[in-house]
C-alpha positions in Angstrom: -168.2 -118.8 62.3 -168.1 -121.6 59.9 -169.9 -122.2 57.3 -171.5 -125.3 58.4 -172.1 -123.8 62.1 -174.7 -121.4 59.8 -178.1 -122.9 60.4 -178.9 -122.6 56.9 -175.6 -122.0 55.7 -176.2 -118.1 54.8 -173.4 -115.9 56.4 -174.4 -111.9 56.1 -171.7 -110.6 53.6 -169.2 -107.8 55.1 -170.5 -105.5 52.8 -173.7 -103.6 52.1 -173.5 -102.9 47.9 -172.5 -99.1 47.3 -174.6 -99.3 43.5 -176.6 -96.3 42.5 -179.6 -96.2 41.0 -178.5 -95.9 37.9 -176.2 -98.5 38.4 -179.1 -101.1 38.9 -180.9 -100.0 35.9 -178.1 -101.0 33.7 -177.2 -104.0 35.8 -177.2 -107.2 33.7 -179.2 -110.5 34.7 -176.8 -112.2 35.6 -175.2 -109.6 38.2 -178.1 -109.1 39.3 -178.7 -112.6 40.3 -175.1 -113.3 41.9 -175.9 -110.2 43.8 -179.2 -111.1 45.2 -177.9 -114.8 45.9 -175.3 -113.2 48.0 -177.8 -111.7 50.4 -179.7 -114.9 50.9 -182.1 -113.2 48.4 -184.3 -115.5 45.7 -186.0 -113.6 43.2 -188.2 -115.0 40.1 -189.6 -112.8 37.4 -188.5 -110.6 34.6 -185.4 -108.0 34.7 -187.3 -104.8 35.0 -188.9 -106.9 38.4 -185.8 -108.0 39.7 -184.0 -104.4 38.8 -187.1 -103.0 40.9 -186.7 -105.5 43.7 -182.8 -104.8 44.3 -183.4 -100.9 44.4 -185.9 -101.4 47.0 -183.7 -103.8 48.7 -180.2 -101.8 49.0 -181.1 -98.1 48.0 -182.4 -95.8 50.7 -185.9 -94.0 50.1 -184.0 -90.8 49.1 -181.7 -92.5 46.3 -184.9 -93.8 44.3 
């Protein structure tokens, strides 16, 4: 599928991110932003918030 096909252009990357916990507790800004992006994913507020957000988006209940 093209990327202009895409209603809203979003395409669902390959991948679901393999990062641990401890992983996204380190995880600088900027990653962090990139990463989310990539999912279709907008998040405003501080970096503890958007840490918090990603591990409740990729990790499952018994990784947090």
């Amino acid at each position: 599928m093209k990327k202009e096909e895409c209603a809203n252009g979003f395409q669902m990357p390959l991948h679901y991110p393999r990062y641990s916990k401890g992983d996204y507790e380190k995880m600088e800004e900027w990653r962090l932003d990139m990463l989310l992006n990539e999912y279709g994913l907008s998040f405003k507020g501080t970096l503890h918030e958007k840490r918090a957000y990603a591990m409740g988006a990729f990790l499952w209940p018994d990784q947090l």
